[in-house]
NUFI-852710 format. One record per residue (C-alpha): chain; x, y, z. Coordinates in steps of 0.05 Angstrom, whole numbers, plus 5000, padded with zeros to 4 digits. Layout:
% residues N
{ch:A&x:X&y:Y&z:Z}
...
//
This chain:
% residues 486
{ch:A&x:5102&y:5003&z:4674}
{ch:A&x:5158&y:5044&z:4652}
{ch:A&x:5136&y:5123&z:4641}
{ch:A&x:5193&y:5151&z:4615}
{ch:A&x:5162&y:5222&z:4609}
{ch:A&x:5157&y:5269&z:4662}
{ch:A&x:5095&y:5272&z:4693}
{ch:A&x:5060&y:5345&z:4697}
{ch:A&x:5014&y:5358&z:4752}
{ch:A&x:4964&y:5404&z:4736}
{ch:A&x:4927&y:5463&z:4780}
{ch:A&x:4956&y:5478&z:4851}
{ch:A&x:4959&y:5431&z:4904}
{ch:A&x:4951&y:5455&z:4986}
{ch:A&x:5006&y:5429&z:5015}
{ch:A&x:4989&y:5392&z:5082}
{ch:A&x:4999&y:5439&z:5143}
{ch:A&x:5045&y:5405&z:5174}
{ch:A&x:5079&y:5456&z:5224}
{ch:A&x:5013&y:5476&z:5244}
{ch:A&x:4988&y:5403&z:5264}
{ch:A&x:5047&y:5380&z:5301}
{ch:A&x:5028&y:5389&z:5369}
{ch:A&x:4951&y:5360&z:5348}
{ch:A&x:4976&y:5302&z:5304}
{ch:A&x:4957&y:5232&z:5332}
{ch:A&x:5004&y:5178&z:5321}
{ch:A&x:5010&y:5104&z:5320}
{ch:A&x:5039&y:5085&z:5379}
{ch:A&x:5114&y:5076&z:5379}
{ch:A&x:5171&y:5121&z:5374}
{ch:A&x:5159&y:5179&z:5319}
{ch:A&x:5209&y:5222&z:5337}
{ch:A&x:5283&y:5240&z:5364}
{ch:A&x:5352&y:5254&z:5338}
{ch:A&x:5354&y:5253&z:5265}
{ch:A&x:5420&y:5197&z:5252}
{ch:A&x:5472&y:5208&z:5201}
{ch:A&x:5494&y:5152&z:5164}
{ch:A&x:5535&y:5089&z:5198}
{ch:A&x:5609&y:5077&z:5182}
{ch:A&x:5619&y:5023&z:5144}
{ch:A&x:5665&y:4973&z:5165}
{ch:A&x:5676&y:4894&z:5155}
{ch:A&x:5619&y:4878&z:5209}
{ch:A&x:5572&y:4931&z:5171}
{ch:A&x:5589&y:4941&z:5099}
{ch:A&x:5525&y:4986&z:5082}
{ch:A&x:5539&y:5029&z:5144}
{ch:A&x:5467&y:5025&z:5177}
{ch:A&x:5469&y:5047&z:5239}
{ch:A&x:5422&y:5006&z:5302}
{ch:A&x:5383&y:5031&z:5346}
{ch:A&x:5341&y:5001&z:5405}
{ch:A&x:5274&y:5022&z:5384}
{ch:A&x:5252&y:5039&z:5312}
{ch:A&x:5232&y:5105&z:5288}
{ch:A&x:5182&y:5132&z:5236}
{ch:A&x:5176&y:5210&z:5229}
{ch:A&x:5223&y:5274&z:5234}
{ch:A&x:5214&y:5308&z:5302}
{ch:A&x:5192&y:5367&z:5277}
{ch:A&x:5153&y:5373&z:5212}
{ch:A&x:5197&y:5407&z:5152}
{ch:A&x:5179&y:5438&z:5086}
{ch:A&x:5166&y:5394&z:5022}
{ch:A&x:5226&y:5392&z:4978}
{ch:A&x:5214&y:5414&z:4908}
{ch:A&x:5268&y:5379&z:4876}
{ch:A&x:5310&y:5311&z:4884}
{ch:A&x:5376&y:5305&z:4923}
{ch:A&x:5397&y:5254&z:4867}
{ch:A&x:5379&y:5269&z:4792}
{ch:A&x:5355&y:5217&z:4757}
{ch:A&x:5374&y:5214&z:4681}
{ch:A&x:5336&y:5179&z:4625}
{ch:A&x:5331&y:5108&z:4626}
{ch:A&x:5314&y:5100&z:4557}
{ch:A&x:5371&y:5059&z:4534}
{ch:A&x:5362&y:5008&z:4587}
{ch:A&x:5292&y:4996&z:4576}
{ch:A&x:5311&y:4991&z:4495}
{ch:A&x:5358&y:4937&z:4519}
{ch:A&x:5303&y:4908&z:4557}
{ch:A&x:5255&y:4914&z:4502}
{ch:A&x:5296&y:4877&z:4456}
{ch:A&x:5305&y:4821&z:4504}
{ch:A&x:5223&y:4811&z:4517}
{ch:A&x:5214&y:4810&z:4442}
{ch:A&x:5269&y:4755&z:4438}
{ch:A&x:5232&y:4710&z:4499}
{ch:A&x:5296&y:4722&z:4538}
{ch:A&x:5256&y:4760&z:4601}
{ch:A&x:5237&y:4713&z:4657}
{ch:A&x:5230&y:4726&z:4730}
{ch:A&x:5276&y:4724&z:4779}
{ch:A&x:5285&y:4681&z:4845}
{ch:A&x:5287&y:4711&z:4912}
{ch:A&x:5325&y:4702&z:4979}
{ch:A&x:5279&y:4658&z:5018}
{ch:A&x:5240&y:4703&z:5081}
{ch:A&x:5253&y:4688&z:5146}
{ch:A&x:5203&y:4638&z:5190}
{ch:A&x:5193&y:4577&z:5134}
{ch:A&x:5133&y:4558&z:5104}
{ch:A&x:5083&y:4618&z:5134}
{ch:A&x:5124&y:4679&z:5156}
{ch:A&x:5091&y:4718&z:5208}
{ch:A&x:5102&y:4792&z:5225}
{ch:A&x:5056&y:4831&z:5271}
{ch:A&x:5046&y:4903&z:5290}
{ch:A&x:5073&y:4902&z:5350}
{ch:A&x:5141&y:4866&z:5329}
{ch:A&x:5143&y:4933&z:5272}
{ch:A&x:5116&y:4986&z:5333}
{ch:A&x:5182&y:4951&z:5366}
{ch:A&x:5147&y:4906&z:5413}
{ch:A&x:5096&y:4954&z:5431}
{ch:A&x:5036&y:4898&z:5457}
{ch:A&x:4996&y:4949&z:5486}
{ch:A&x:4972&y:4973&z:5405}
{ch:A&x:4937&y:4916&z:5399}
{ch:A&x:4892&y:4932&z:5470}
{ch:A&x:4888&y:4995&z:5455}
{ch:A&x:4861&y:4985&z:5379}
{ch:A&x:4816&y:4930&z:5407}
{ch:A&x:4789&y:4974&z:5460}
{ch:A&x:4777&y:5030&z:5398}
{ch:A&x:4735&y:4975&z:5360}
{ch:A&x:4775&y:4985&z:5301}
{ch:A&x:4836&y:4992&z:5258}
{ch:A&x:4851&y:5045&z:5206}
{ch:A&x:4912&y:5041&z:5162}
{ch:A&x:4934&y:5067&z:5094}
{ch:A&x:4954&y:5035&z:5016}
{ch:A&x:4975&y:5059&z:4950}
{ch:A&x:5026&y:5035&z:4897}
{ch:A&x:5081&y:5062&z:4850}
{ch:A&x:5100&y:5117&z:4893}
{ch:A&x:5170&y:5125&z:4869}
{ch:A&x:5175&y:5184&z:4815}
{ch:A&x:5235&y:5194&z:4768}
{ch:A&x:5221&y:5265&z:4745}
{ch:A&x:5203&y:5302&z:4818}
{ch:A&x:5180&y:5303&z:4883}
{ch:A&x:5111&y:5336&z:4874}
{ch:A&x:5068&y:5292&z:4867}
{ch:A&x:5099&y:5241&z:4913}
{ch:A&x:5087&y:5296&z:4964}
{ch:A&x:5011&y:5306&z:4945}
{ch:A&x:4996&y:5237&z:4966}
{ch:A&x:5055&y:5234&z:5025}
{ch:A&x:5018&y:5302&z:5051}
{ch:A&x:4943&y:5279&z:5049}
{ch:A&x:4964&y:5218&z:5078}
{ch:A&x:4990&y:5250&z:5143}
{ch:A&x:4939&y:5293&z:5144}
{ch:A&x:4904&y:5235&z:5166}
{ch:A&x:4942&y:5232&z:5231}
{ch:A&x:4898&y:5298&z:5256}
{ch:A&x:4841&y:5275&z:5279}
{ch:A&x:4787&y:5286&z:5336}
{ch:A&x:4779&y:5215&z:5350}
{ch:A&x:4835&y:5174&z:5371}
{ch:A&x:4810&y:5111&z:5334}
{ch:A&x:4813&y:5147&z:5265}
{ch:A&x:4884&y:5154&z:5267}
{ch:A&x:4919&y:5104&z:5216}
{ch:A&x:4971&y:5052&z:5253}
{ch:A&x:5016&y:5031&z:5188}
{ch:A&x:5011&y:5040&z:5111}
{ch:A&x:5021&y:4988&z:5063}
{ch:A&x:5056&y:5006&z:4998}
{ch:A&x:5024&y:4967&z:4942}
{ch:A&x:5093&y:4955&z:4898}
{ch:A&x:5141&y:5005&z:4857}
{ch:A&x:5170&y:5040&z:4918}
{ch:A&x:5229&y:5058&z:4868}
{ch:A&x:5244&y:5068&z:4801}
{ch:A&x:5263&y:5044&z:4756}
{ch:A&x:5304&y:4992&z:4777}
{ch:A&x:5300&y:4996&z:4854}
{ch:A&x:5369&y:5033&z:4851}
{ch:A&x:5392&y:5052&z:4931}
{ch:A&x:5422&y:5110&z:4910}
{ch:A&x:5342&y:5139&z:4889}
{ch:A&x:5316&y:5116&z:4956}
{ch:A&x:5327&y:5175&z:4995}
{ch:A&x:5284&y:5213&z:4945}
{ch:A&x:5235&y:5175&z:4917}
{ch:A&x:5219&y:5136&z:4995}
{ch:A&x:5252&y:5176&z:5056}
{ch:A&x:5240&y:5245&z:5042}
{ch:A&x:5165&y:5240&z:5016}
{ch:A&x:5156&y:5197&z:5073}
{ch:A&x:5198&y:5242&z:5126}
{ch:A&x:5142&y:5269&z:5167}
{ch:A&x:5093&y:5204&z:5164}
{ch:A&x:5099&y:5190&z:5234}
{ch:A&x:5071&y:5103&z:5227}
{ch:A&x:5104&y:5045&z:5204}
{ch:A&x:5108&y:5040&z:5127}
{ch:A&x:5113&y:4964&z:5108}
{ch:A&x:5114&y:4942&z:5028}
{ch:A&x:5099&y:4890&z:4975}
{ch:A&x:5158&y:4885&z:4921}
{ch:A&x:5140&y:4908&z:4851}
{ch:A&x:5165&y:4893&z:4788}
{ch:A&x:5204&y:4966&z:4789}
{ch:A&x:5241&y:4943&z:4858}
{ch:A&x:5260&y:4870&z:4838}
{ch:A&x:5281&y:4886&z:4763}
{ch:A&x:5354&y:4900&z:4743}
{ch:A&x:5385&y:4940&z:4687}
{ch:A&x:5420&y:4910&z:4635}
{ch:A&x:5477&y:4966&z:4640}
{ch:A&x:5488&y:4961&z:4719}
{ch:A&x:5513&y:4900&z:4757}
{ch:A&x:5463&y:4898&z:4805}
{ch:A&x:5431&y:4840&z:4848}
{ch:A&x:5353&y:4840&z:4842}
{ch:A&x:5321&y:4876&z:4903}
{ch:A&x:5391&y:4887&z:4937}
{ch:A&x:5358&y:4952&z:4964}
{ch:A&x:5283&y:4938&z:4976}
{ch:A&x:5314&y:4882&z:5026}
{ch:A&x:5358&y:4923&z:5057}
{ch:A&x:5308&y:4977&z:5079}
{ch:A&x:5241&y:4948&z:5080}
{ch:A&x:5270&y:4860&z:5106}
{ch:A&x:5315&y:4877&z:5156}
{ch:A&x:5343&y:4837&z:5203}
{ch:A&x:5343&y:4887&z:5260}
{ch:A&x:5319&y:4965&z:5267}
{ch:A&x:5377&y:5008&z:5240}
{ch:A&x:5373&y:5077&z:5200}
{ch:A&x:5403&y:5057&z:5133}
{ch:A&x:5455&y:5104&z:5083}
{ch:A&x:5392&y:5105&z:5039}
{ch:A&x:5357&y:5141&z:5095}
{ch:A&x:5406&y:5194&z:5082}
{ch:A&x:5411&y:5234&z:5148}
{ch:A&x:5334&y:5222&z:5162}
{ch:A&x:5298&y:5188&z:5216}
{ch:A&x:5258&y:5131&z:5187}
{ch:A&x:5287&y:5066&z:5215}
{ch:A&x:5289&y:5001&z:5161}
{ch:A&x:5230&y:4953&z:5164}
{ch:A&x:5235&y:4890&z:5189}
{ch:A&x:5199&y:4854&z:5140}
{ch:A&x:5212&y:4776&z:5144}
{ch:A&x:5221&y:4776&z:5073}
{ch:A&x:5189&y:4796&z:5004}
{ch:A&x:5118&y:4755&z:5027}
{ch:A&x:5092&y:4740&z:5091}
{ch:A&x:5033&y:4746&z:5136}
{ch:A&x:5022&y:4813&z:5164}
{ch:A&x:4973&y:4804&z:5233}
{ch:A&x:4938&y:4873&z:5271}
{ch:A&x:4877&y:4874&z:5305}
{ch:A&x:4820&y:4850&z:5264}
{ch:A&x:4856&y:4839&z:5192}
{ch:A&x:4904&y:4796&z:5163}
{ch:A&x:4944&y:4818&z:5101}
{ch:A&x:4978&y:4758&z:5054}
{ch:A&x:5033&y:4790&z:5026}
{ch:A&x:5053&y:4762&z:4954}
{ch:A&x:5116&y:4782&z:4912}
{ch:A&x:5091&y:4782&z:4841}
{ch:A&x:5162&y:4792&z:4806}
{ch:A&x:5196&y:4829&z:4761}
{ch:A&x:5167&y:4821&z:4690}
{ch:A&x:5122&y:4889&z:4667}
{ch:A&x:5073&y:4827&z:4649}
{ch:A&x:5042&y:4784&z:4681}
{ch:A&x:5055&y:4775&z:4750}
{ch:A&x:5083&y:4712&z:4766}
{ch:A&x:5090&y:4677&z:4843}
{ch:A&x:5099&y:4623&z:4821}
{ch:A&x:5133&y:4577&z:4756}
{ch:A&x:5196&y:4542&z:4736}
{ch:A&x:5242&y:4591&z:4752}
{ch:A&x:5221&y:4614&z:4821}
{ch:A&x:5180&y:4557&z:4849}
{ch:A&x:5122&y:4542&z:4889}
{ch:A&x:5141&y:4575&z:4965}
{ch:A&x:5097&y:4627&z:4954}
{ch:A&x:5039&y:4573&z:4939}
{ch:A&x:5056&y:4530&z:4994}
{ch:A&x:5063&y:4598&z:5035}
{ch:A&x:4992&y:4613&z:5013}
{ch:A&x:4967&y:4542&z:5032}
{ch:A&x:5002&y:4536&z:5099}
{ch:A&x:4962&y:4612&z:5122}
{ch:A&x:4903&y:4586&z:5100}
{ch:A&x:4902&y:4530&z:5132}
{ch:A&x:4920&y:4565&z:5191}
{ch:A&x:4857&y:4626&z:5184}
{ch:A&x:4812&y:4557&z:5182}
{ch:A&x:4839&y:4512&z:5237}
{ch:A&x:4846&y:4576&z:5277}
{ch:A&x:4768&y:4593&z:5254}
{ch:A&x:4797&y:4667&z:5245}
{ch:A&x:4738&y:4712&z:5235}
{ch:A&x:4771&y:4775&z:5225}
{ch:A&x:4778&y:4801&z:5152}
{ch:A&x:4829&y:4770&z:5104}
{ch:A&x:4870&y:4815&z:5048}
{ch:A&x:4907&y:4793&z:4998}
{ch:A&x:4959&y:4846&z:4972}
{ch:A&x:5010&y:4844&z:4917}
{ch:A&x:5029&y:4883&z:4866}
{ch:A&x:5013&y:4864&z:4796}
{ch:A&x:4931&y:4869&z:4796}
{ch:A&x:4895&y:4805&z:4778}
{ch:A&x:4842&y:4845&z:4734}
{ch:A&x:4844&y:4912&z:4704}
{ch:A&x:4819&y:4968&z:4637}
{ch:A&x:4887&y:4992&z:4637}
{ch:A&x:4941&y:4980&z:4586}
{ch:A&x:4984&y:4924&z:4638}
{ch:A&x:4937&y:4863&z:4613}
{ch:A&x:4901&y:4814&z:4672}
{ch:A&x:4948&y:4769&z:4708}
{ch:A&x:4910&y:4700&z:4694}
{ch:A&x:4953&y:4651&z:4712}
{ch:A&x:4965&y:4684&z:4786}
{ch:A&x:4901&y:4693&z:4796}
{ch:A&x:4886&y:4617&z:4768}
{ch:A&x:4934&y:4591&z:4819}
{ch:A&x:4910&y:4637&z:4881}
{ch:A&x:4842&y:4618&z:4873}
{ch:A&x:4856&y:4542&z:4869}
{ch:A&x:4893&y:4547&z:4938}
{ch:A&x:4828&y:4590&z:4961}
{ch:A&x:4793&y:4532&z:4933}
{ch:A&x:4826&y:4473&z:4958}
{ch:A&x:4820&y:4509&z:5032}
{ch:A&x:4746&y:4542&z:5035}
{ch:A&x:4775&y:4604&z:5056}
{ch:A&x:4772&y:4666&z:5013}
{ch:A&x:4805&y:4740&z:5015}
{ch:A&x:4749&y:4793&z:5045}
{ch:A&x:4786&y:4838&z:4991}
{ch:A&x:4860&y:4841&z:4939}
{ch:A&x:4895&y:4896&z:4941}
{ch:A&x:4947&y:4916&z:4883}
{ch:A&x:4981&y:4976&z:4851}
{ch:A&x:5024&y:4967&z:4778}
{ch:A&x:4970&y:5010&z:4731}
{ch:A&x:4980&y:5070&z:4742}
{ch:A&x:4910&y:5103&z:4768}
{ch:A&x:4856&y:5079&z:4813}
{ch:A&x:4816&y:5023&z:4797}
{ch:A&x:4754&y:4977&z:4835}
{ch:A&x:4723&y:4920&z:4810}
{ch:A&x:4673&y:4871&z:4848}
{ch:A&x:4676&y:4795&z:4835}
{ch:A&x:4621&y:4756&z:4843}
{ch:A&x:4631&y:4685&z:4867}
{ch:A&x:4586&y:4637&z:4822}
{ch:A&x:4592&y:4580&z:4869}
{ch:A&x:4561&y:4622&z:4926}
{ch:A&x:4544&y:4695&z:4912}
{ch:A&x:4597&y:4721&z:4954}
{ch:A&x:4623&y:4788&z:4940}
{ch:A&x:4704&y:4797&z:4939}
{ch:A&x:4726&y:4870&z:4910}
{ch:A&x:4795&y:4877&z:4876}
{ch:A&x:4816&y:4948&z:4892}
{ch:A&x:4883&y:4975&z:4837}
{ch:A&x:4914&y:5033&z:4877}
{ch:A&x:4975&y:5053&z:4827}
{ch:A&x:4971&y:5126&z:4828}
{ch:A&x:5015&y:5137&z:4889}
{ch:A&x:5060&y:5195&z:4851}
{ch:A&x:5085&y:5164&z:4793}
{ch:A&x:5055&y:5185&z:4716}
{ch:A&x:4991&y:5165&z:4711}
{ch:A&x:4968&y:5124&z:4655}
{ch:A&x:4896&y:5141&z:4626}
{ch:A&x:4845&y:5083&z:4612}
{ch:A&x:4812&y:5098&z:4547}
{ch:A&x:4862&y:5102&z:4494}
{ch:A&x:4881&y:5176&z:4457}
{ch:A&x:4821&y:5208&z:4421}
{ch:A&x:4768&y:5152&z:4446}
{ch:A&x:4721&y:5173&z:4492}
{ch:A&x:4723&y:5161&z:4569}
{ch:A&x:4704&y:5100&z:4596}
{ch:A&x:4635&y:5079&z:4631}
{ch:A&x:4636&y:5056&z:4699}
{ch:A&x:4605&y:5011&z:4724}
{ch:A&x:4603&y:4956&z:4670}
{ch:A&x:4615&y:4884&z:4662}
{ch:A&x:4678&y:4866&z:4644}
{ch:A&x:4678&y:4790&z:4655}
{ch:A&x:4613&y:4761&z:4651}
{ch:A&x:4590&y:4693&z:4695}
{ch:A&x:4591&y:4628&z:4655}
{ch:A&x:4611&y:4554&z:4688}
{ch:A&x:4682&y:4561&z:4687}
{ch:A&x:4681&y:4640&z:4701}
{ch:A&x:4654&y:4690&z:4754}
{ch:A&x:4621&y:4762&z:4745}
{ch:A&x:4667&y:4823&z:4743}
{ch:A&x:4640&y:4885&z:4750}
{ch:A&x:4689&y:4952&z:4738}
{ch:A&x:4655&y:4995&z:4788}
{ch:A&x:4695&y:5063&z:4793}
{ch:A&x:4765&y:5085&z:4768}
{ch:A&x:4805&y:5142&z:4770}
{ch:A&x:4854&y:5163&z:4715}
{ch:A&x:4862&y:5235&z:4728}
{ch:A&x:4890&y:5249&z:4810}
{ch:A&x:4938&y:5218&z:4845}
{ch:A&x:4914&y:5174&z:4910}
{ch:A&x:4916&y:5125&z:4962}
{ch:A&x:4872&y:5085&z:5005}
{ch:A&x:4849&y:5089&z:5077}
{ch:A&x:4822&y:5027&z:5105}
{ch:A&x:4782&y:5018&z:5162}
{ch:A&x:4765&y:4948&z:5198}
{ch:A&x:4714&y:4933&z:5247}
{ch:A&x:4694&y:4867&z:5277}
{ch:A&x:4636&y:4861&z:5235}
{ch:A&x:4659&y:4900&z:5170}
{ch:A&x:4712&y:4922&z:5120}
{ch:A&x:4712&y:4989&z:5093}
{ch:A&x:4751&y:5018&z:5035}
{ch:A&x:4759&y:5088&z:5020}
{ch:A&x:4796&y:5123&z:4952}
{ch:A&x:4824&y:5195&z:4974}
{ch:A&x:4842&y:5226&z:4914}
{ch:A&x:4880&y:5289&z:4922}
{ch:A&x:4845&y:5338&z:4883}
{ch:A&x:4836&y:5414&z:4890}
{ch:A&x:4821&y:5418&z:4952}
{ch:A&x:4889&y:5383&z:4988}
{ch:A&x:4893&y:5353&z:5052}
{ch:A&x:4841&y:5401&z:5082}
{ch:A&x:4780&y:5344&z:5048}
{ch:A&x:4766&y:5280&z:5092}
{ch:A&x:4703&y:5254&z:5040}
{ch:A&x:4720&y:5188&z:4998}
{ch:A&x:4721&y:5198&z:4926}
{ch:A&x:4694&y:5135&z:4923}
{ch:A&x:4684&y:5075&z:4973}
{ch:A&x:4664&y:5003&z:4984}
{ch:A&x:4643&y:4963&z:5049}
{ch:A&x:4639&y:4888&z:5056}
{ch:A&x:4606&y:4848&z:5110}
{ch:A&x:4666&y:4800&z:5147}
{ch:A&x:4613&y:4742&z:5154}
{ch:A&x:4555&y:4741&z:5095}
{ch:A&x:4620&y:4770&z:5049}
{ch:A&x:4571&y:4810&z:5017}
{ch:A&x:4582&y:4889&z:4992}
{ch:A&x:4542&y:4924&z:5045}
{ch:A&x:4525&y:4989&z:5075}
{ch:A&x:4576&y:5025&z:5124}
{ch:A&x:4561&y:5030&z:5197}
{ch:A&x:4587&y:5105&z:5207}
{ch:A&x:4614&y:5111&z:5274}
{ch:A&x:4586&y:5172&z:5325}
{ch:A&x:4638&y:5220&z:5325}
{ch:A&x:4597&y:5268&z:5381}
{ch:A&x:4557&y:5296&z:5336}
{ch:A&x:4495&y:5268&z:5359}
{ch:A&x:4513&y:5290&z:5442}
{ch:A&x:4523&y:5355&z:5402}
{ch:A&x:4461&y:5360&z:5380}
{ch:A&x:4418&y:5330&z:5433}
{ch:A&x:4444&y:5391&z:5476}
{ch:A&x:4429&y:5447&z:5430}
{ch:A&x:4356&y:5409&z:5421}
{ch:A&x:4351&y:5406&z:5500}
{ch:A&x:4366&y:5483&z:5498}
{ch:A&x:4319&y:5503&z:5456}
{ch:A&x:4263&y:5464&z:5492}
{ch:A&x:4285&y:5497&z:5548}
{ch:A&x:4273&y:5564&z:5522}
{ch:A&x:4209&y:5555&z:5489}
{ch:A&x:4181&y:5529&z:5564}
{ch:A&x:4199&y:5590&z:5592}
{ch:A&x:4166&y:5630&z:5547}
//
């Protein structure tokens, strides 16, 4: 959605300690660190000037202060978006095709191919018995960096932790890395420098914001999201800007993403504000057939980890972006056609926080549809001006023969957020971190759901023993001790 005023944040925000935590931080394994690269020369061979390197590289060596204002300014984009507006309201707005990804029908990219071959993750995560990782959407911010950095800074917060198993391995941004029109010039910004001292891969669904082009610039439609999140090989791109961050080597704008215990189906939903389209006339049917072909694969492979589906435009929502019906029509008849159904869809485009829970008529199953759009840009409220706030939880589709249950069960249009996910063999857990008052200090949920991998039912979380129960067992045994010798 295009906010074209400046979004005010509200209160005081702790900034993460980042200086302080450096030497305590876990980290995803892979390289995190090193000399920080100035841009490539550009030359026939290289015409952006991205520079290789053997390894890729995720954080700043040493942690550095938040920067509280952009490197790039980034004027109004009113007139574009009046051009743009004109040209919906004439039908002349349709979405736009897409350089094919890499490795046909199903691409496949794994965590070790983005830790740069790093196999011993996978072990290591398997031996933890489970997998953390992060998600949020519309991140990029055209007014400032502050609340960008709210989210960047509770998000690597996350890194310090007291078990190594809590630590989150990548982060999955749900769409909208840049706006407005995925310019390369706002990546360094709105992307690197938020980003600078998140020491994990950072991997991305397209949104409309990153695919869509101005009418007054003669640009090619992601020309910059597939430069720095679908490379080819690990090099530190001009956008980087003199930072550390390597590209991502994305096969291509959807694709399987495989870690230990979870699958994520990457979509591209296109440019238009609304719906989200993968797939019609203009763009055709690889992203079906791409959807088919994994599913197919999960059930001949009789994969019982837990499946995600992530894009960007949000199949249901109470915000002003209306449902996407015909994606999710033709998602679910693929689902259909194969017997195998997402654990949970992930998406970002509204801007606030948003979870619903379907209910499958045919079987009872439960499948929640997290919306995760408040990742630093405005946020949008729910209720409109001068009507009172919503209720959650409340029905907002209700079951009939041709339709299943929706329930809205929590939202938040007020704090910016992302999502820390944690998967276990037996269950997926979704957390909402909001940051609120009290920063990056507050490791509580603001609000939470867990789903059982093989009934597919909402369930109760199995909360791991972080050593507080040996903890107490010895102060107990001490104080038995002293009453006997009384």
């Amino acid at each position: 959605m295009p906010t074209k005023a400046k979004s005010n944040v509200k209160g005081g925000h702790e900034k993460a300690s980042r200086k302080s935590s450096a030497t305590r931080r876990g980290t995803a394994e892979g390289k995190h660190g090193g000399k920080t690269h100035a841009h490539g020369v550009a030359s026939k061979k290289n015409p952006q000037g991205s520079r290789g390197l053997a390894q890729p590289v995720f954080a700043q060596p040493q942690p550095t202060a938040d920067p509280t204002v952009f490197r790039v300014p980034h004027p109004s984009d009113d007139a574009a978006y009046k051009e743009i507006d004109k040209l919906n309201a004439e039908h002349k707005l349709f979405p736009l095709p897409f350089p094919a990804p890499r490795g046909g029908v199903e691409p496949r990219l794994t965590l070790a191919d983005v830790m740069g071959g790093n196999v011993n993750a996978a072990d290591r995560i398997n031996a933890g018995g489970q997998l953390v990782f992060h998600a949020t959407g519309d991140c990029g911010n055209t007014s400032g960096p502050a609340t960008e950095n709210q989210v960047a800074d509770k998000m690597t917060a996350d890194f310090v932790e007291t078990a190594a198993n809590e630590v989150p391995q990548f982060a999955l941004l749900l769409g909208d890395v840049v706006y407005s029109f995925g310019e390369a010039k706002y990546y360094y910004d709105q992307f690197y420098e938020p980003y600078r001292d998140y020491p994990a891969p950072i991997l991305a669904c397209a949104g409309n914001h990153d695919g869509m082009v101005s009418p007054e610039a003669h640009a090619k439609s992601l020309a910059a999201f597939l430069r720095n999140f679908c490379s080819q090989k690990v090099v530190v791109t001009p956008e980087a800007g003199g930072l550390s961050r390597t590209a991502q080597i994305q096969p291509g704008v959807f694709f399987t993403f495989e870690a230990p215990f979870v699958r994520v189906l990457v979509l591209y939903s296109n440019t238009l504000e609304d719906p989200g389209v993968i797939a019609d006339s203009h763009i055709g049917k690889s992203q079906l057939q791409f959807l088919d072909a994994a599913l197919k694969r999960v059930r001949a492979e009789n994969y019982q980890g837990a499946l995600i589906i992530a894009d960007h435009h949000p199949p249901y929502t109470v915000a002003p972006h209306g449902w996407s019906v015909e994606l999710l029509a033709q998602i679910d008849k693929v689902c259909a056609a194969n017997g195998i159904w997402p654990h949970a869809f992930l998406s970002g485009h509204a801007h606030n926080y948003q979870r619903f829970t379907r209910t499958r008529s045919a079987d009872g199953t439960h499948i929640p549809y997290l919306v995760c759009g408040n990742g630093g840009h405005g946020l949008v409220k729910l209720a409109k001006h001068g009507a009172p706030a919503l209720r959650a939880p409340q029905v907002i589709q209700a079951a009939s023969s041709s339709t299943d249950q929706v329930v809205l069960e929590s939202y938040d249009d007020t704090h910016y957020g992302y999502l820390r996910i944690v998967v276990t063999q037996a269950q997926l857990r979704i957390e909402y971190h909001a940051t609120t008052s009290n920063g990056s200090a507050a490791k509580a949920p603001s609000d939470y759901v867990t789903v059982d991998l093989a009934t597919r039912q909402i369930a109760h979380f199995e909360a791991p023993d972080l050593g507080h129960p040996a903890a107490a067992a010895t102060v107990r045994a001490r104080f038995e001790q002293g009453r006997s010798q009384e």
